[in-house]
N, C-alpha and C positions, 0 to 999 in steps of 0.2 A: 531810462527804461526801467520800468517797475516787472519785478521776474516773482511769480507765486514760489513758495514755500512748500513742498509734499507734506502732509502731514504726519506720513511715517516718518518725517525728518524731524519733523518739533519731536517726535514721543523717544525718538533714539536719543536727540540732543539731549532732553531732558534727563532720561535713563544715565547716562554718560556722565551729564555734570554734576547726578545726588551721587554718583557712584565714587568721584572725587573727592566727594567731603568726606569726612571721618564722621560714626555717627553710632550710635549706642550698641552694642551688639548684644544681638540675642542669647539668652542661654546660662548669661553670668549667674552666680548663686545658686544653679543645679545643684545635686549632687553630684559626685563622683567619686570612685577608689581608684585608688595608685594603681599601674601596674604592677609593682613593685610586691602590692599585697597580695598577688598570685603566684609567689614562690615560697615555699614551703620553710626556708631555710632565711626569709627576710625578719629581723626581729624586732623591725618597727621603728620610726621615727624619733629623731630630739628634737625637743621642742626649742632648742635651741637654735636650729636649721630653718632654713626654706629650700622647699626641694619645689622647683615648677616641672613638670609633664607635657612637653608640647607638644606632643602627637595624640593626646587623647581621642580615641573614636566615642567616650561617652558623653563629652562634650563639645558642642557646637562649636565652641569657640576653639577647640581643641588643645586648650589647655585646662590641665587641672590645678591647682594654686595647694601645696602644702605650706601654711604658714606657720610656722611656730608651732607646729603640734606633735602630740607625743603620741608612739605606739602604733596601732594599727587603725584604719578607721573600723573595720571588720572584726575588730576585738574589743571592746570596751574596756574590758575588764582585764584584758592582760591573762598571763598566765606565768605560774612560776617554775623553777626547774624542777622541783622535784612534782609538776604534776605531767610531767615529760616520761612516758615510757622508753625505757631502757632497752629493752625488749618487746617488743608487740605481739612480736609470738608466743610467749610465753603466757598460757593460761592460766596458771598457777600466782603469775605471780600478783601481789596486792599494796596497797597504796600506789596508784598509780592510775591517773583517769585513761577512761576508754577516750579512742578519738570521737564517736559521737555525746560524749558529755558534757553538757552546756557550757560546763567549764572549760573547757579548752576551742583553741583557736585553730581554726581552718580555713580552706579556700575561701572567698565568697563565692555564695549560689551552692554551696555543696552541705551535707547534710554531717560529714565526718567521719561519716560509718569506712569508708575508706582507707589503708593507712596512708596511701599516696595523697590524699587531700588534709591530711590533719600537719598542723605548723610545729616543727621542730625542734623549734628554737626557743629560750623563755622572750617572752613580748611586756614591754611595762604596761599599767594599766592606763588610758586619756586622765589628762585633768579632765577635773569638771568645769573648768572655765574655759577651757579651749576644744569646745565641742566640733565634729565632722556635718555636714550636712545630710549625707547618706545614713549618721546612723542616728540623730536625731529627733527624738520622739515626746510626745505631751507634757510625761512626767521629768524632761529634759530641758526642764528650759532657764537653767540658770548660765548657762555656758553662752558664748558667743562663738559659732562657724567660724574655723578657720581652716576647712579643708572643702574645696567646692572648686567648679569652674570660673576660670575670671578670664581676663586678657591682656595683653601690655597695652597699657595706658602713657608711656614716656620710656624714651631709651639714647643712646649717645648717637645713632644713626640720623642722620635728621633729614636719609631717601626714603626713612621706612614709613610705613605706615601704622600709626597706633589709634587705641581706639579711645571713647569716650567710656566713662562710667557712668552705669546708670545710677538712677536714682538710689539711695540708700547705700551707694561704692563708693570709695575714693579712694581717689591715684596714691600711691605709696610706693618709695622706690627700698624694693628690697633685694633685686641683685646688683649685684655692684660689679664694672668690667674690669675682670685683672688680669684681660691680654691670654688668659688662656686658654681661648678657644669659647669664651661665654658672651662674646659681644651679641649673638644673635638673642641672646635671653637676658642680658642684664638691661635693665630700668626699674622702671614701675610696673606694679600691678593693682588690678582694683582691687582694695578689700573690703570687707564691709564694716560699715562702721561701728564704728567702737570695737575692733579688732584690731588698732594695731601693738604689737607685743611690747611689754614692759618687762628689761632683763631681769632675773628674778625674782619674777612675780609669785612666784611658784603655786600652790594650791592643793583642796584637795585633790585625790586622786578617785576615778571611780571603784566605787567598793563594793564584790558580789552580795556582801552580806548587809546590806543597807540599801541593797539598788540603788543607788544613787546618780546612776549614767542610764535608767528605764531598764526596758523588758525582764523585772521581773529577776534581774540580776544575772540574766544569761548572756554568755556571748551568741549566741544566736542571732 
């Protein structure tokens, strides 16, 4: 006995079985900034690190990938201690930038004028070889991103599900499980290519008086 097929049933089957496969995910190579970089007292990254974000709401994939990068992505240029007010109240006093002075670092999205949004702490300046995607721009392009959204692409679970990289990514494993508490994030991630770190590589660093990391030499 031959029994017909609904066709809502082919289009759910279908639905179901791409839903099973692993398969490139959207969104990888955005940008994005840390949470990290919305507290006033964070001093910024070693580029010696990987720090992954896996709750990101500004990326799809909801992770944000720090590889190897130094400082802030929100700061290019860093800041040094003595361009840190002592005092903010203090009219008077001088040698000391204002929080909205391009030189200094603050929230993202805020202008500085604030003293609650301006960053407290000294921040080092990005290399220029290990540029952010967010802060990124035309006269910027001798660096290679190493701060953006990516995914796990490979991990020590083998119920999970990971995903493919797309084009121009590859799998790279940069956390490693050591039992304490990171098995949900250690494997691979996608990075993009020709990004993966070489230990002391070191480089320049961005420099306000040479713009050499764009805008003009601002952290803006």
């Amino acid at each position: 006995m031959t029994r017909s097929i609904p066709a809502s049933w082919l289009i759910l089957a279908t639905v179901l079985g791409l839903g099973a496969l692993a398969c490139e995910p959207g969104g990888v190579g955005d940008p994005c900034i840390p949470e990290d970089e919305y507290q006033t007292t964070f001093g910024g990254y070693d580029e010696s690190e990987v720090n992954v974000e896996s709750r990101s709401f500004q990326c799809e994939t909801r992770v944000c990938l720090v590889n190897h990068f130094k400082g802030r992505v929100s700061c290019a240029y860093g800041q040094k201690e003595g361009d840190i007010p002592k005092n903010p109240a203090c009219e008077q006093c001088t040698g000391n930038l204002a929080g909205d002075d391009p030189k200094r670092c603050r929230i993202p999205g805020t202008s500085g004028k604030n003293d609650a949004d301006v960053v407290k702490v000294p921040v080092p300046a990005q290399l220029v070889t290990r540029t952010a995607a967010a802060t990124k721009e035309s006269e910027r392009d001798t660096g290679v991103d190493s701060v953006y959204c990516s995914c796990r692409c490979r991990g020590p679970d083998k119920n999970a599900r990971y995903c493919d990289c797309p084009s121009g990514f590859t799998c790279e494993d940069l956390i490693d499980d050591l039992g304490l508490g990171s098995a949900q994030l250690a494997g691979g991630y996608c990075i993009r290519d020709g990004s993966k770190y070489k230990p002391a590589s070191g480089g320049a660093e961005c420099t306000a008086e040479v713009a050499n990391c764009g805008n003009g030499g601002k952290n803006e």
